[in-house]
MOPAC internal coordinates of N, CA, C and O (Angstrom, degrees):
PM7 1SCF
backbone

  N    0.0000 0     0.00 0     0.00 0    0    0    0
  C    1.4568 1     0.00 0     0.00 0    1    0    0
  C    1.5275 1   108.42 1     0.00 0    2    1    0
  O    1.2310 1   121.05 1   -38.55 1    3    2    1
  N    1.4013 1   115.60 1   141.45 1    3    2    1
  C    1.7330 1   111.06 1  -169.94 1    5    3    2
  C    1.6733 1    76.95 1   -68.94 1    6    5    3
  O    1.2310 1   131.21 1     3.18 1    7    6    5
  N    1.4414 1    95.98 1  -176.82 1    7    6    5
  C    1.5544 1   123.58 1   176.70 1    9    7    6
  C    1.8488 1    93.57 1  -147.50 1   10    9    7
  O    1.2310 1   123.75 1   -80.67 1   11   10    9
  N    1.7526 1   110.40 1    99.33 1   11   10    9
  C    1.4743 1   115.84 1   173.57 1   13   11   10
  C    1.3830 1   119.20 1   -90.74 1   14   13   11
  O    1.2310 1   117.09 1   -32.15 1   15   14   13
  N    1.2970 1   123.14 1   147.85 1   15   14   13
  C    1.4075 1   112.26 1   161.52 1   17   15   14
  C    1.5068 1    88.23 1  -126.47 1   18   17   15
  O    1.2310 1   120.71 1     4.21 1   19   18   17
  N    1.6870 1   116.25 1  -175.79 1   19   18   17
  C    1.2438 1   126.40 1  -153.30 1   21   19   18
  C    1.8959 1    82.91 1   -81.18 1   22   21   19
  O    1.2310 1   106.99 1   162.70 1   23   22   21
  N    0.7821 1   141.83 1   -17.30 1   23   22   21
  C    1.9178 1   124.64 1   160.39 1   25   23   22
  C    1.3131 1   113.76 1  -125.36 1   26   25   23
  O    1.2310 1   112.47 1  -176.85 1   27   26   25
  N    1.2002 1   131.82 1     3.15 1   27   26   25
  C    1.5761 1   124.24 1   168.51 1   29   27   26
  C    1.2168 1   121.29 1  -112.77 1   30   29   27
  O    1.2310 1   116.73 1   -21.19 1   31   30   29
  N    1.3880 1   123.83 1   158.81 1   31   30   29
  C    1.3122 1   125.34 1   174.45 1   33   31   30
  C    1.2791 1   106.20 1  -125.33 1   34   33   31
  O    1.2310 1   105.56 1   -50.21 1   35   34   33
  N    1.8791 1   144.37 1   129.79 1   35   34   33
  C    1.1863 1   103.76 1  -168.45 1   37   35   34
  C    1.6880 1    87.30 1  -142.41 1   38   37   35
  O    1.2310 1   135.84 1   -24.65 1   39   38   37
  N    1.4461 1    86.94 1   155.35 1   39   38   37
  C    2.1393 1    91.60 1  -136.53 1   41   39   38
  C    2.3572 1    78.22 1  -125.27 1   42   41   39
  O    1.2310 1   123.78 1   -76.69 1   43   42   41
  N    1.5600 1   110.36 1   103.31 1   43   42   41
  C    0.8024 1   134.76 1  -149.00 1   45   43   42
  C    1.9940 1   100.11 1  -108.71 1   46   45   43
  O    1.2310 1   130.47 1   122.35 1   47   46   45
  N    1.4308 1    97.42 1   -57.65 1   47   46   45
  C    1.4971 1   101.10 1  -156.75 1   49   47   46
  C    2.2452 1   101.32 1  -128.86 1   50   49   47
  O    1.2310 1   119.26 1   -31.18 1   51   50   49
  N    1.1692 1   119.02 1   148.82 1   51   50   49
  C    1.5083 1   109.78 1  -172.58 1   53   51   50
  C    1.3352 1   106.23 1   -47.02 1   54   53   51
  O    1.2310 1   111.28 1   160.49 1   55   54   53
  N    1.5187 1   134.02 1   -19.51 1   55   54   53
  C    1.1775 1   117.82 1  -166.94 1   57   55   54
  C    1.8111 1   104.70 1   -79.05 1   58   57   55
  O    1.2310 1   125.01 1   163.33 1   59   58   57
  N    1.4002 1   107.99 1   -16.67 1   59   58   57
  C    1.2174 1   111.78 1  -168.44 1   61   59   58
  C    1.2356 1   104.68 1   -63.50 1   62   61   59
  O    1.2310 1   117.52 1   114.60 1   63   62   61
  N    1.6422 1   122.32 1   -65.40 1   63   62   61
  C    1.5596 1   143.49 1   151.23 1   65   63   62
  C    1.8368 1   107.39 1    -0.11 1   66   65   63
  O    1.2310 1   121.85 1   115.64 1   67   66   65
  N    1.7178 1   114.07 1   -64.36 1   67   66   65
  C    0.9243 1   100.12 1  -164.77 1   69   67   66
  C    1.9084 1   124.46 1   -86.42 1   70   69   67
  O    1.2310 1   129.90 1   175.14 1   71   70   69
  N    1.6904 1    98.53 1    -4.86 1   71   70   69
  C    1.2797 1   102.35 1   174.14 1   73   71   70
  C    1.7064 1    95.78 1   -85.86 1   74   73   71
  O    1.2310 1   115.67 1   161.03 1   75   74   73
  N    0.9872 1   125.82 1   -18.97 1   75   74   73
  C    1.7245 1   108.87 1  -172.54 1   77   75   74
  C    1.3016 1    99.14 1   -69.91 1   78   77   75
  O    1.2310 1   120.03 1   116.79 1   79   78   77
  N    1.6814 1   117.55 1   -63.21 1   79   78   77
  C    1.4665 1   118.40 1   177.72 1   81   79   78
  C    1.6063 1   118.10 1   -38.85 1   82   81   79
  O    1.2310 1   121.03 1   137.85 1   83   82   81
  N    1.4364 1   115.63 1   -42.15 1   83   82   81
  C    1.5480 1   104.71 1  -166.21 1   85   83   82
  C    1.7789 1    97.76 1   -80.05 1   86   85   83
  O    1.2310 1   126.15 1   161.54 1   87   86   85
  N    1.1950 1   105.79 1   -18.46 1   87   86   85
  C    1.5624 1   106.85 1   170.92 1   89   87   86
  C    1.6677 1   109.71 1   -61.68 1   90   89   87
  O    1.2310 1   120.27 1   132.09 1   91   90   89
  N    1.1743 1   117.09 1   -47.91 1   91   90   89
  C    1.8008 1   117.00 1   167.00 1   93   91   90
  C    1.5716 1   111.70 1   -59.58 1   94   93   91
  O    1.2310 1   115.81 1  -179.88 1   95   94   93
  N    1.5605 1   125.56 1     0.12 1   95   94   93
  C    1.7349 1    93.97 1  -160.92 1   97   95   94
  C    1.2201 1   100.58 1    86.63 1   98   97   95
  O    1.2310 1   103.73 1   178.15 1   99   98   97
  N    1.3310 1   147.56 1    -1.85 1   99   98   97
  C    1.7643 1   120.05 1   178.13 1  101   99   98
  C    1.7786 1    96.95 1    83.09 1  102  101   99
  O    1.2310 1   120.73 1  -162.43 1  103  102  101
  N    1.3093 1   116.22 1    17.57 1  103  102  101
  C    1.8302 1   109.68 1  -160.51 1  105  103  102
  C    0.9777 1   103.91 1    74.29 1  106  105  103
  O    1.2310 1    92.96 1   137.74 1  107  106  105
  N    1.0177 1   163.87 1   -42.26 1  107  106  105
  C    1.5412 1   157.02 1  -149.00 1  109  107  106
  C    1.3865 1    96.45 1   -54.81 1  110  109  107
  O    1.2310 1   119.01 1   -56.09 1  111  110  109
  N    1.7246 1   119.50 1   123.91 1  111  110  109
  C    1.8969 1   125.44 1   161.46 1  113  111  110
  C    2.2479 1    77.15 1    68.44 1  114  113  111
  O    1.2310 1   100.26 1  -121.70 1  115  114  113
  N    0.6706 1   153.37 1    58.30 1  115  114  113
  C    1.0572 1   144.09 1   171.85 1  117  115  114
  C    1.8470 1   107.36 1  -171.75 1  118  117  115
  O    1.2310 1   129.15 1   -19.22 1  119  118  117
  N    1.2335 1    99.97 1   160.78 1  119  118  117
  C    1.6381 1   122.13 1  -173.86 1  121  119  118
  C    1.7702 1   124.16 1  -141.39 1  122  121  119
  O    1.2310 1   113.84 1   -35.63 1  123  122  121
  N    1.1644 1   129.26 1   144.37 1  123  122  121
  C    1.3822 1   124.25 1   143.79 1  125  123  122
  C    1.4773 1    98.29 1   -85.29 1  126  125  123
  O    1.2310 1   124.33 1   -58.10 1  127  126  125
  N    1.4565 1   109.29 1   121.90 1  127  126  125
  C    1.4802 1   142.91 1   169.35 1  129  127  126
  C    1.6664 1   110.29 1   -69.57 1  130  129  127
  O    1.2310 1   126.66 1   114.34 1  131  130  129
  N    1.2831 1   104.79 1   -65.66 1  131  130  129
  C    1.1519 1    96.09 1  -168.82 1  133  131  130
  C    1.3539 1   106.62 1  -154.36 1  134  133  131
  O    1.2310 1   112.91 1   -25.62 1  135  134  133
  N    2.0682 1   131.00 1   154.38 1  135  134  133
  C    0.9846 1   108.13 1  -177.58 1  137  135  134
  C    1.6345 1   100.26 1  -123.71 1  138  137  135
  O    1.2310 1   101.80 1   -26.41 1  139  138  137
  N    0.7370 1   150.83 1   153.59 1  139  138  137
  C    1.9070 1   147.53 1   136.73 1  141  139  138
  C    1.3318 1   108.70 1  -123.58 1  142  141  139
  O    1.2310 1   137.98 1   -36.68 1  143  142  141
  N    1.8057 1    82.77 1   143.32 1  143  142  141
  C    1.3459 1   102.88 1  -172.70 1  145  143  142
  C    1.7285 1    96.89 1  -131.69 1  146  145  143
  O    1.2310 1   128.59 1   -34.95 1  147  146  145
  N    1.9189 1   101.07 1   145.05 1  147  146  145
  C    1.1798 1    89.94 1   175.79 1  149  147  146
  C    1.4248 1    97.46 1  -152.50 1  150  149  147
  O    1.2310 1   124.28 1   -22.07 1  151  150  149
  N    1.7482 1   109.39 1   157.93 1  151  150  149
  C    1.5950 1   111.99 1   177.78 1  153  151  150
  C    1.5991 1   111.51 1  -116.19 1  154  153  151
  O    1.2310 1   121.14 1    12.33 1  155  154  153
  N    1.0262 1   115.42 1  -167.67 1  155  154  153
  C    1.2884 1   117.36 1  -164.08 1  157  155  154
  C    1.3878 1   129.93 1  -125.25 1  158  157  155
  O    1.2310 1   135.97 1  -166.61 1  159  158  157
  N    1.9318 1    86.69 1    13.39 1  159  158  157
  C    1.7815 1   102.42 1  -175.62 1  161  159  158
  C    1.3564 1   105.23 1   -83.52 1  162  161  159
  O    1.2310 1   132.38 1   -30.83 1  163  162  161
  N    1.4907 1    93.69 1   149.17 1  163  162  161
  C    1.5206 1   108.25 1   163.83 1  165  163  162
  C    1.3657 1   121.23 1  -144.06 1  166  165  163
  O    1.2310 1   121.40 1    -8.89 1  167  166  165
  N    1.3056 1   114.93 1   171.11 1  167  166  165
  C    1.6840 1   132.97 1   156.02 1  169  167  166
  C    1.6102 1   109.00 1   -74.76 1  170  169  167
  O    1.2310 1   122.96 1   -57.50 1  171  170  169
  N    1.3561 1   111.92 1   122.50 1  171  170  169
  C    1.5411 1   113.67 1   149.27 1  173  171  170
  C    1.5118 1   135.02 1   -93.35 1  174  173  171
  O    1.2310 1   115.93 1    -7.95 1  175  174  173
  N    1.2835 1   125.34 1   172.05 1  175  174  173
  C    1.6014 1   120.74 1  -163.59 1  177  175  174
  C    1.6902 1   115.47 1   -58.01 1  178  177  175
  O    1.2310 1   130.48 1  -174.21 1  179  178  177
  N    1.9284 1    97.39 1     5.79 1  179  178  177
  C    1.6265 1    99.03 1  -177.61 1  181  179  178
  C    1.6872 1    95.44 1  -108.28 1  182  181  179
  O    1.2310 1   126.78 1  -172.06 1  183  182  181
  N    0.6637 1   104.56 1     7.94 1  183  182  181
  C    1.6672 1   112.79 1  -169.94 1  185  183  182
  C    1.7471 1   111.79 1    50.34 1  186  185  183
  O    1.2310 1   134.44 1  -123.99 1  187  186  185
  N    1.6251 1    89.68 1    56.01 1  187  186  185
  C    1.4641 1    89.11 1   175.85 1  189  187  186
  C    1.9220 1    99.35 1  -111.40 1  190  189  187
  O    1.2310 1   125.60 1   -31.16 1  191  190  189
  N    1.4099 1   106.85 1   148.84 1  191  190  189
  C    1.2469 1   109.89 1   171.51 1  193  191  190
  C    1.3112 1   118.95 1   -99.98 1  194  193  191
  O    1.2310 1   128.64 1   -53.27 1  195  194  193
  N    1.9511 1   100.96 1   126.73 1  195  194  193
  C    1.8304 1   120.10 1   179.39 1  197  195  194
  C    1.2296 1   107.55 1   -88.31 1  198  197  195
  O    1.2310 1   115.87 1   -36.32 1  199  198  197
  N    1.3064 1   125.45 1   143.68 1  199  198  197
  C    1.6533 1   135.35 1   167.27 1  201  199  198
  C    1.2560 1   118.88 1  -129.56 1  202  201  199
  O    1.2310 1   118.97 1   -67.27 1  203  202  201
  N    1.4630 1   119.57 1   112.73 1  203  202  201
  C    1.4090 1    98.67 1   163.51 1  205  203  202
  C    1.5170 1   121.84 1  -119.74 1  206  205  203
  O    1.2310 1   121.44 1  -174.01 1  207  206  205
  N    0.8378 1   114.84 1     5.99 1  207  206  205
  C    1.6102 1   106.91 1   150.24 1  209  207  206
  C    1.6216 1   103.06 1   108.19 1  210  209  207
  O    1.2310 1   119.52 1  -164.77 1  211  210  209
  N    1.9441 1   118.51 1    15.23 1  211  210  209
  C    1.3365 1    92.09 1  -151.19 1  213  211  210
  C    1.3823 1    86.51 1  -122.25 1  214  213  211
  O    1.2310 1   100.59 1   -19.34 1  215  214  213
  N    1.0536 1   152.83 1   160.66 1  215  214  213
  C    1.6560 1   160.50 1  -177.22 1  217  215  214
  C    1.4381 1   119.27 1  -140.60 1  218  217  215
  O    1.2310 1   125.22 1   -39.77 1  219  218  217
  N    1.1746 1   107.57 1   140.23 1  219  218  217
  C    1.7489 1   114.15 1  -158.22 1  221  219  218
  C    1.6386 1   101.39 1  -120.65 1  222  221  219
  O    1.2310 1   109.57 1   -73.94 1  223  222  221
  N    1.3731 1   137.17 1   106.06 1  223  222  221
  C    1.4217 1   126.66 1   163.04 1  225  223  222
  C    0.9448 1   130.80 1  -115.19 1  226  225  223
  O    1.2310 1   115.86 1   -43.99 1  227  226  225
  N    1.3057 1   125.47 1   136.01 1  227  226  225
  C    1.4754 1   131.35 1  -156.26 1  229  227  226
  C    1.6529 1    94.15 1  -125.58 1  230  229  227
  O    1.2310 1   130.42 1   -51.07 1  231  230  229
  N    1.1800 1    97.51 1   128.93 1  231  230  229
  C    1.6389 1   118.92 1  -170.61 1  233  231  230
  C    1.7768 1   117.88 1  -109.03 1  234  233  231
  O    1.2310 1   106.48 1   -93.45 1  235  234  233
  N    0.9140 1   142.73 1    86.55 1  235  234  233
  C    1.7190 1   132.84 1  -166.86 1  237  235  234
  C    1.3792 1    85.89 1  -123.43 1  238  237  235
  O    1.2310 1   143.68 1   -62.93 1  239  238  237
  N    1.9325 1    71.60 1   117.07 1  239  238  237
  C    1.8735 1   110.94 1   163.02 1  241  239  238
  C    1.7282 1   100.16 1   -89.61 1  242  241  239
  O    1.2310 1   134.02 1   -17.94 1  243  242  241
  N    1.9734 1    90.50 1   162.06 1  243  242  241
  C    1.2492 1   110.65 1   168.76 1  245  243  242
  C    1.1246 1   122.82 1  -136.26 1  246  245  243
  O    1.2310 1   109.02 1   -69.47 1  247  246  245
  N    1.3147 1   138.17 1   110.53 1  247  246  245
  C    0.9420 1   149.55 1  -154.68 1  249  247  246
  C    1.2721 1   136.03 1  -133.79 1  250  249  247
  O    1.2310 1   104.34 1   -67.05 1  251  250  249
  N    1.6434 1   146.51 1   112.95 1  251  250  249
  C    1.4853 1   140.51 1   -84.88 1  253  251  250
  C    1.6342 1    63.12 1  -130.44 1  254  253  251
  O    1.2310 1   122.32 1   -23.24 1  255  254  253
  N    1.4904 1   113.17 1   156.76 1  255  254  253
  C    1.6378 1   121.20 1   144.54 1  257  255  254
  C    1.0769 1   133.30 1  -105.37 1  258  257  255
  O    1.2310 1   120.10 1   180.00 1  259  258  257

């Protein structure tokens, strides 16, 4: 089942996958536009490097009417 908030969609398990796609048409007259991805490591004022392992992607479809 998606899980929405008022700007995310967050696509968890294959079933998620296949309601987004049938939400495009299968792609059909439709596209993934664009993707970014981002993590959450950084440098601190010791110049030591943090990781936590977690990655964020944001996917924008396009889709003809």
């Amino acid at each position: 089942m998606l899980r929405q908030s008022d700007t995310w969609t967050e696509i968890i398990e294959q079933a998620d996958i296949d309601i987004l796609v049938s939400l495009y048409g299968f792609l059909h007259d439709s596209c993934l536009r664009d993707i970014y991805i981002s993590t959450r490591e950084f440098v601190d004022k010791k110049l030591a490097m943090h990781f936590d392992n977690k990655l964020t992607a944001s996917l924008f479809f396009s889709k003809s009417i």
